[in-house]
Every structure is written in structure tokens, then in C-alpha cells.
C-alpha positions in Angstrom: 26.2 -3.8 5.5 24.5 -6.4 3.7 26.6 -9.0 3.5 27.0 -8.7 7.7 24.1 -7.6 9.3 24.7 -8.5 12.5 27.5 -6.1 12.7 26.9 -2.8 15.0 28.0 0.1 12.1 28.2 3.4 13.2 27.4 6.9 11.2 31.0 7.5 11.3 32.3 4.2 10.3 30.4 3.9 7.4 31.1 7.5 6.1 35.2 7.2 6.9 34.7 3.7 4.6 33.1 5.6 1.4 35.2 8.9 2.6 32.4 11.6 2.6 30.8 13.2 5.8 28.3 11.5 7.9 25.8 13.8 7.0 26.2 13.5 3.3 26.1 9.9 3.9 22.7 10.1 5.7 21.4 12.4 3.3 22.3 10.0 0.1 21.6 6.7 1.7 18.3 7.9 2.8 17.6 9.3 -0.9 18.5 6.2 -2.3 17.1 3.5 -0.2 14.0 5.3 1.4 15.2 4.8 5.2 18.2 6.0 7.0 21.3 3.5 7.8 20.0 1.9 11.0 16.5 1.4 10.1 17.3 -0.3 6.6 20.1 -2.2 8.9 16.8 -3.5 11.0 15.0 -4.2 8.3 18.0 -6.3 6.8 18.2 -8.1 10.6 14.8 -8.9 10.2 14.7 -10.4 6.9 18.0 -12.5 7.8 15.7 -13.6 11.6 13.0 -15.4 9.3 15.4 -17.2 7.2 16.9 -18.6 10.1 14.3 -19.2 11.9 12.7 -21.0 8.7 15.3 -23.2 9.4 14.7 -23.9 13.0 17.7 -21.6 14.7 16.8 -21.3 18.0 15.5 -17.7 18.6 18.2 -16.9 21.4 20.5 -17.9 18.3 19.1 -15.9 16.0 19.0 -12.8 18.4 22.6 -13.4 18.5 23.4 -14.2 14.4 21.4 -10.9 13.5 23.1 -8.7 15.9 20.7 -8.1 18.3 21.5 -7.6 21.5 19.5 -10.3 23.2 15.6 -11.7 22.6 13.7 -9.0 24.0 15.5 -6.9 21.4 14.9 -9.2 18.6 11.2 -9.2 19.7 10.5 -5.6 20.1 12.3 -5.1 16.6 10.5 -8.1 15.0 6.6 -7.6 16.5 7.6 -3.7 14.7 8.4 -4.8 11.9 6.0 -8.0 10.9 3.4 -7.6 13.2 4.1 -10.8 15.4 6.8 -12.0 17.8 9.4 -14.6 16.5 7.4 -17.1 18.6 3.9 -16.4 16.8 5.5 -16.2 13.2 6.9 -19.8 13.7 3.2 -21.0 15.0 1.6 -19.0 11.9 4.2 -19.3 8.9 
């Protein structure tokens, strides 16, 4: 999940891969990590969003190259997370 983000990984999937239930899955990756699956995957979308937009990806690009579904999504997950939108992080970072 780290290496590819922007990829939409369900419960399932991700239990089938390791081959243990989806539960036990939820259970241990929440024990280990502190969050469950799709909010450490936000978090990791996040993260990978102000790298690229460091590097002056356009944010419709980087909606796209984190996996999210389109801007607004990327915004609403992003002003959550850090506080600001895309926009004001590039104005204030």
C-alpha cells in the first residue's frame, strides 16, 4: 500500500493477499499502525500530495496521482488532515 497509494485497496483484497480474514486484518493493522487501512492509506495520499505539489504538480494532477477521486476530494481530505487546502499550503509552505 505504500509503494502505490493511489491505488483504491479494499478490506478484502488486502486480507486475500496476506491470506487471513478481513477482520483479523483490521484488527492487527490497526494494533500496529495506530489507524485502520483506509485512514493510514489517507494519510499516505497526503504525504505523497505535498511532495508533489513541492514540486509544482498541478493540483488536478495530483488529485489524480494520489488516488483521489477528483480536487474537491483531495481538498476535503487535505484541509482534514493539515489544516489548509492544497491552494493555501502552496501560498504558506
Amino acid at each position: 500500500m505504500s509503494s502505490f497509494p493511489e491505488h483504491d485497496y479494499s478490506l478484502h483484497e488486502l486480507s486475500a493477499y496476506v491470506d487471513t480474514s478481513p477482520w483479523h486484518l483490521l484488527r492487527e493493522f490497526k494494533k500496529h499502525t495506530g489507524l485502520p487501512p483506509h485512514s493510514w492509506l489517507v494519510q499516505r495520499r497526503i504525504q505523497k500530495a505535498k511532495q508533489l505539489l513541492k514540486q509544482g504538480v498541478r493540483i488536478t494532477e495530483v488529485a489524480q496521482l494520489t488516488g483521489f477521486s477528483d480536487q474537491s476530494h483531495l481538498n476535503r481530505h487535505f484541509k482534514s488532515a493539515i489544516g489548509v487546502t492544497p491552494r493555501q499550503y502552496l501560498l504558506n509552505y
